[in-house]
C-alpha positions in Angstrom: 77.1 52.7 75.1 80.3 54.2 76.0 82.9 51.2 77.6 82.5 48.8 79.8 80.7 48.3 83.4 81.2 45.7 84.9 83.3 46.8 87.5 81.0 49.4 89.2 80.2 48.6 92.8 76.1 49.2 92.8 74.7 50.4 96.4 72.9 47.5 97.5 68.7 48.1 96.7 66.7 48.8 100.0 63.5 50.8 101.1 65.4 51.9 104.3 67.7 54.6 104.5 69.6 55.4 107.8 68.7 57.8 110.2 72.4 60.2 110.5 72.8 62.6 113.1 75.2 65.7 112.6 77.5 66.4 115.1 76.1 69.1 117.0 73.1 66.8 117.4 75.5 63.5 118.4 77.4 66.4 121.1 74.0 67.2 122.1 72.4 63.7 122.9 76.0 63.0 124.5 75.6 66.0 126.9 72.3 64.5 128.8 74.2 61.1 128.9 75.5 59.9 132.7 78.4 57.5 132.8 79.2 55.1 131.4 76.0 55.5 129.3 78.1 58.2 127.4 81.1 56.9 126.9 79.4 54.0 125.2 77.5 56.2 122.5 81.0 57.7 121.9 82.5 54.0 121.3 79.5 53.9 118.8 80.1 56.8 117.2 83.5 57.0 117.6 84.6 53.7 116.4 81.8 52.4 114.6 80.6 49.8 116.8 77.1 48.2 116.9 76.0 48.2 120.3 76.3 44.5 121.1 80.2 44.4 119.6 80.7 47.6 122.4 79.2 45.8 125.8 81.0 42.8 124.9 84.6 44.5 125.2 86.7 43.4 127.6 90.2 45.4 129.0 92.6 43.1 126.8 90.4 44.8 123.8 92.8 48.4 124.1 95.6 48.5 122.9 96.5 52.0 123.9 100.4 52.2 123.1 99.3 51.1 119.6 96.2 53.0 119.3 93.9 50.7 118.2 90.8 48.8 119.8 90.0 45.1 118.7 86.8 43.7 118.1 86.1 40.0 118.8 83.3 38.6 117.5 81.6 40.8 115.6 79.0 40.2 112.8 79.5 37.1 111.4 82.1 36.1 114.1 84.6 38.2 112.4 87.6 39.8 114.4 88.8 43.7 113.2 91.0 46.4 114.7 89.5 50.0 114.7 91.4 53.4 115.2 90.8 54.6 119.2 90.0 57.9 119.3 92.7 60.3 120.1 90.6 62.7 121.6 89.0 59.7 124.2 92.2 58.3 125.7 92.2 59.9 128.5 88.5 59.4 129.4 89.1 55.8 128.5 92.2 55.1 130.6 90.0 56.3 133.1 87.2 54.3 133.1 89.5 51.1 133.2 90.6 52.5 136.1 87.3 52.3 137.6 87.1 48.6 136.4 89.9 47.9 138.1 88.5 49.5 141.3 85.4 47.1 140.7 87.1 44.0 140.0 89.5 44.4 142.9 86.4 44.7 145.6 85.0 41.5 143.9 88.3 39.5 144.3 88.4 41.0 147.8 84.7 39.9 148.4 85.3 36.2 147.1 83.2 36.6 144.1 84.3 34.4 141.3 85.1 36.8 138.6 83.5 37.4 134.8 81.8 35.4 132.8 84.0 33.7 129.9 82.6 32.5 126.6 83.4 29.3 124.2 84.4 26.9 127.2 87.9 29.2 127.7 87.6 28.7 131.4 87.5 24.7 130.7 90.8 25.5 129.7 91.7 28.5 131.2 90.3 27.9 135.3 91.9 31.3 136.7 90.7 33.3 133.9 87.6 34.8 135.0 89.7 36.4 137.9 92.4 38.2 136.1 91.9 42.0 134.8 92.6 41.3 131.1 89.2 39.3 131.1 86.7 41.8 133.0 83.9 43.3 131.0 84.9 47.2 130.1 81.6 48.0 130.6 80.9 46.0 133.4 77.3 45.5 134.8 76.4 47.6 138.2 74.6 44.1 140.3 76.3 40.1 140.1 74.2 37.8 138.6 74.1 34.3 140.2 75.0 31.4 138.5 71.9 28.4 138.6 73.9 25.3 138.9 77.2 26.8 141.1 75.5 29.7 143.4 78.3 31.7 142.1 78.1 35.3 142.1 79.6 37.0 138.7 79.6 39.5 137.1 78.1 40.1 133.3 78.5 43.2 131.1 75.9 46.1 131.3 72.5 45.6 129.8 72.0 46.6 126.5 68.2 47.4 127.3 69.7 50.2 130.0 71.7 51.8 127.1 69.0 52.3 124.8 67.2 53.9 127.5 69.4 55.9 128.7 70.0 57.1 124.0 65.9 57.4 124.2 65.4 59.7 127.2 68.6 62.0 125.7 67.2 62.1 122.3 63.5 63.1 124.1 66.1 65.9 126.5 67.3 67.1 123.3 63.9 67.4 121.1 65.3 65.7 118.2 62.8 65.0 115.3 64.3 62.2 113.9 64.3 58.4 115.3 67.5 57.6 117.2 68.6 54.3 118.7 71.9 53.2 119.2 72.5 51.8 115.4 72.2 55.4 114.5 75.6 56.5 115.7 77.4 53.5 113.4 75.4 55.1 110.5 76.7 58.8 111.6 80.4 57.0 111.6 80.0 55.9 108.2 78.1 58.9 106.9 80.6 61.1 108.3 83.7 59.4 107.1 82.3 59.4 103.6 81.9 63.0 103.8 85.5 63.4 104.9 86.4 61.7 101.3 87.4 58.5 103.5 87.8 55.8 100.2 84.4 53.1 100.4 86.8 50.6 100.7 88.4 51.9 104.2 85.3 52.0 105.6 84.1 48.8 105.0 86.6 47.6 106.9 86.3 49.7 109.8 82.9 48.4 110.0 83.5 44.7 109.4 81.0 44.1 106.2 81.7 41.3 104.5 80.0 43.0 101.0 80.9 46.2 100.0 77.5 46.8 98.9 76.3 47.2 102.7 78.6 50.0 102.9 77.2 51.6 99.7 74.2 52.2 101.4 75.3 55.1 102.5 76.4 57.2 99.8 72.6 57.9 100.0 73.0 59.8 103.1 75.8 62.0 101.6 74.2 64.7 98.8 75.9 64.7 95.7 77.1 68.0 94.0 77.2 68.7 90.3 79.8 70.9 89.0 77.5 74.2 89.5 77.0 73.7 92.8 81.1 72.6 94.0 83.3 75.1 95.7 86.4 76.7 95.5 88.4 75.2 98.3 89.1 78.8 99.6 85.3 79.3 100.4 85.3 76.0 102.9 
């Protein structure tokens, strides 16, 4: 035996490993993607969300001077801050945009805003109505509230976003099985690839055990020293 162990970080044992797209193949699906159905599988990919963690953002999530998007409530009820994508800015300034456009015809049409989670409009009455609270993602019909006859609005349907992933991935002819976890995966997989440190990514995608992240330095293909490069053939 030559040294000591103990400190290795094992990948955690499973029978599953994750489906990962390439990029070409993420562009593709992408492509046959209407808004906002797109710019939600970017989100995914692009930040490393799970789909529930992206329909539950709200506008007060960007933090566009600072560059970084927040995410309440993830896994575990954990809070973390991600890296927003340079190259989506724009796109996303834009869309809020069209929230506001949204939220100001609902106002206007005596609606009674967003729905608010953990009692905050028990303590917080005009909440519901301001812009910092409205879904990003917000759903395209009200919902009616039971007990108030209130008409609200909720975020968009997760069930509509993983058709709208299955009938791009049929468009495309891609033979492996996508659904929307498959873009985290492509995150992770990709950022290992790029030499990102295990440890980085972890956090970026909130797990608690850095064995969850180990699962995918399966999906990456290890070299041996025969088959590595000269950096001047990359």
């Amino acid at each position: 035996m030559i040294g000591e162990h103990k400190d290795i970080v094992r990948a955690k044992k499973t029978n599953h490993i994750p489906t990962v797209l390439s990029i070409d193949e993420i562009k593709a699906v992408i492509k046959y993607l209407d808004p906002p159905y797109a710019l939600v599988v970017k989100l995914l990919y692009g930040c490393g969300l799970r789909l529930f963690e992206c329909l539950k953002l709200r506008v007060a999530n960007f933090n566009f001077d600072a560059g970084i998007l927040t995410v309440h409530d993830g896994k575990g009820k954990k809070d973390r801050t991600v890296p927003l994508p340079q190259t989506l800015l724009e796109e996303l300034k834009a869309h809020i945009e069209q929230v506001k456009e949204i939220h100001q015809k609902d106002l206007d049409a005596g609606y009674a805003g967003t729905f608010l989670e953990y009692q905050m409009e028990k303590k917080y009455r005009n909440a519901p109505k301001e812009l910092v609270w409205q879904w990003f993602f917000p759903a395209k019909t009200l919902t009616s509230v039971p007990d108030t006859k209130e008409l609200r609005r909720y975020h968009l349907h997760e069930t509509h976003v993983q058709g709208a992933i299955r009938w791009a991935v049929r468009k495309v002819k891609l033979t492996k099985r996508v659904t929307s976890h498959t873009f985290r995966h492509s995150f992770a997989t990709h950022l290992l690839q790029a030499n990102y440190d295990i440890r980085t990514i972890q956090t970026l995608l909130g797990h608690s055990n850095i064995r969850t992240t180990m699962i995918y330095t399966h999906c990456v293909p290890s070299r041996t020293s025969k088959e590595a490069k000269s950096p001047l053939d990359f």
